[in-house]
VMD Tcl script that draws the C-alpha trace (Angstrom):
set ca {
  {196.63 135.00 90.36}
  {197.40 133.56 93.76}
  {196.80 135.81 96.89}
  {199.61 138.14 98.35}
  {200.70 137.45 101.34}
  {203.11 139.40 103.98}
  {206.66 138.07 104.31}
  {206.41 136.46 107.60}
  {208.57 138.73 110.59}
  {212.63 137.46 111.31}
  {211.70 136.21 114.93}
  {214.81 136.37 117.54}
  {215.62 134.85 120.38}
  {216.47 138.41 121.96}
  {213.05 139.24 121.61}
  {211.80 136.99 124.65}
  {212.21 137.66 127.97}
  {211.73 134.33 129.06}
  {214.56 131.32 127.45}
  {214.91 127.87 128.16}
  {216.68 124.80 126.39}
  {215.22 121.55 125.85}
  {216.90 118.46 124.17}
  {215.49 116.71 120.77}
  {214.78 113.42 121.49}
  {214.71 110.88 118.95}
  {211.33 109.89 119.96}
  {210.17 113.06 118.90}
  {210.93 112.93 115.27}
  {208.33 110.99 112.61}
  {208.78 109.03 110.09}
  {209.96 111.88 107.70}
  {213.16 111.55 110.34}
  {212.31 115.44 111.49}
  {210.54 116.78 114.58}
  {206.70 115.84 114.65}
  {204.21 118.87 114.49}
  {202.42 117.37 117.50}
  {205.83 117.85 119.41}
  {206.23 121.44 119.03}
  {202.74 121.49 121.49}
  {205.17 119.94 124.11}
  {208.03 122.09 123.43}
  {205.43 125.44 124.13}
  {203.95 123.85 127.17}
  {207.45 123.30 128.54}
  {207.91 127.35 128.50}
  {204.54 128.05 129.52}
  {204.10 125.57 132.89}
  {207.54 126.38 133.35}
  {207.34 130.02 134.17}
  {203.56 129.58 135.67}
  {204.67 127.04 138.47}
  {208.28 128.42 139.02}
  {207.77 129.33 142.43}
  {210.10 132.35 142.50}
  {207.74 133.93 140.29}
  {204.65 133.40 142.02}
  {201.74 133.03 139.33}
  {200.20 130.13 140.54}
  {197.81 131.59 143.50}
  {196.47 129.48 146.31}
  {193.09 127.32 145.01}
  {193.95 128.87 141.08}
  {194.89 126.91 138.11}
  {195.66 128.15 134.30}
  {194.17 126.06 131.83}
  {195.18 126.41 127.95}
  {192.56 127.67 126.14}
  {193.99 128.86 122.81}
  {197.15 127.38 120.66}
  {197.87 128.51 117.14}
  {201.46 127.17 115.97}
  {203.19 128.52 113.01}
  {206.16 126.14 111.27}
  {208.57 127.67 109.83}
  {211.37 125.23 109.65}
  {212.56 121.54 110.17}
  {214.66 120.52 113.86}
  {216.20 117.09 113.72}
  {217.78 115.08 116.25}
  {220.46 114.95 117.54}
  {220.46 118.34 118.77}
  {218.70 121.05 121.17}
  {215.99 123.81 121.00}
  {215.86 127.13 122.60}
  {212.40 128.36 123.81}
  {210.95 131.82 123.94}
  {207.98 133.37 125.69}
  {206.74 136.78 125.99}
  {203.73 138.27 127.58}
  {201.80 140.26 124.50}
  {198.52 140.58 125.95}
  {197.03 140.35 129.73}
  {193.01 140.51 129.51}
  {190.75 139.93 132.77}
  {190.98 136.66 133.01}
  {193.91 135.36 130.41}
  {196.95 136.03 129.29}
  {198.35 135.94 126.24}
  {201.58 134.80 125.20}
  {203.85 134.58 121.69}
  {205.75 131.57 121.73}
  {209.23 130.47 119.80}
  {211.35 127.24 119.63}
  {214.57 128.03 118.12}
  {217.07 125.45 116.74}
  {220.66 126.35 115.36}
  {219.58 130.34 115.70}
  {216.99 129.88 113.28}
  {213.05 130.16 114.22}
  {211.47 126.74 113.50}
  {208.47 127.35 115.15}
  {205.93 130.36 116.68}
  {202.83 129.92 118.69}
  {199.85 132.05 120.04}
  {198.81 130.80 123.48}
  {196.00 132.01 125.88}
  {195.39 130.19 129.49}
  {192.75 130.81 131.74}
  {192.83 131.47 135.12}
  {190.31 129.19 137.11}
  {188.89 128.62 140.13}
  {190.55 124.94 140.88}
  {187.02 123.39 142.43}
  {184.55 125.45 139.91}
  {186.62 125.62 137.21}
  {185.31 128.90 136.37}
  {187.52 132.04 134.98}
  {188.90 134.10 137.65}
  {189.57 137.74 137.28}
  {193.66 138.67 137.64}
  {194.35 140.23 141.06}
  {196.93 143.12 140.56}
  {199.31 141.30 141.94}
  {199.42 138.56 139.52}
  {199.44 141.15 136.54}
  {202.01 143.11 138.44}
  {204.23 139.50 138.39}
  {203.65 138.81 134.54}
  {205.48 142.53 133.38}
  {208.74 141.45 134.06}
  {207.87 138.93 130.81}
  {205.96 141.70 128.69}
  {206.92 142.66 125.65}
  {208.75 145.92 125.45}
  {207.81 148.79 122.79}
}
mol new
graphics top color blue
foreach p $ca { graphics top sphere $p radius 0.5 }
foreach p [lrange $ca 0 end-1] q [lrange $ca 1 end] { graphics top cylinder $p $q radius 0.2 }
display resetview
């Protein structure tokens, strides 16, 4: 008998704080004309640098850099081209040095991907893990999850 396994959560796009579009390129598809796993990696990237280095939001302190450290993607679904992909982010977890995010890419309303990431923060010369100052956990809530 094959092992049970939980029905994977309905993921929405309501449920992250943080949205942005991207296009499909065709370059991103493979040959099976759909896009490549490897792609998705881009796609999470996109909402991750883009919320670190938006300035407005100020999570990139002087001589500090994040650095990926964790990345478990989940595919749920196939995104051709032509078309365009929504991306979520959320905050789920802020340690002492790392945060943790859950990660979607969208397509036609429908989840085709989720991702686990964790960066780093680290010294920029040393490259070692630097504790969060308050004020850098105090600028992630506003992309927490909510209860």
């Amino acid at each position: 008998m094959p092992p049970q396994t939980s029905p994977r959560p309905v993921l929405r796009l309501d449920d992250y704080p943080y949205r942005l579009h991207d296009n499909v390129r065709f370059g991103d598809l493979d040959p099976n004309h759909h896009v490549n796993n490897a792609t998705y990696s881009t796609y999470f990237e996109t909402s991750r640098v883009s919320l670190i280095r938006d300035p407005r939001f100020g999570l990139m302190p002087q001589g500090l850099s994040w650095v990926l450290a964790h990345l478990a993607i989940d595919f749920r679904a196939e995104v051709h081209w032509p078309g365009e992909v929504e991306l979520g982010l959320v905050v789920s977890r802020i340690g002492r040095t790392s945060v943790t995010y859950d990660q979607a890419v969208f397509h036609n309303g429908r989840c085709a991907a989720s991702a686990v990431a964790i960066t780093v923060l680290v010294d920029i010369d040393s490259r070692v893990p630097t504790p969060l100052t308050e004020d850098i956990i105090e600028k992630f809530k506003p992309w927490m999850r909510r209860a």
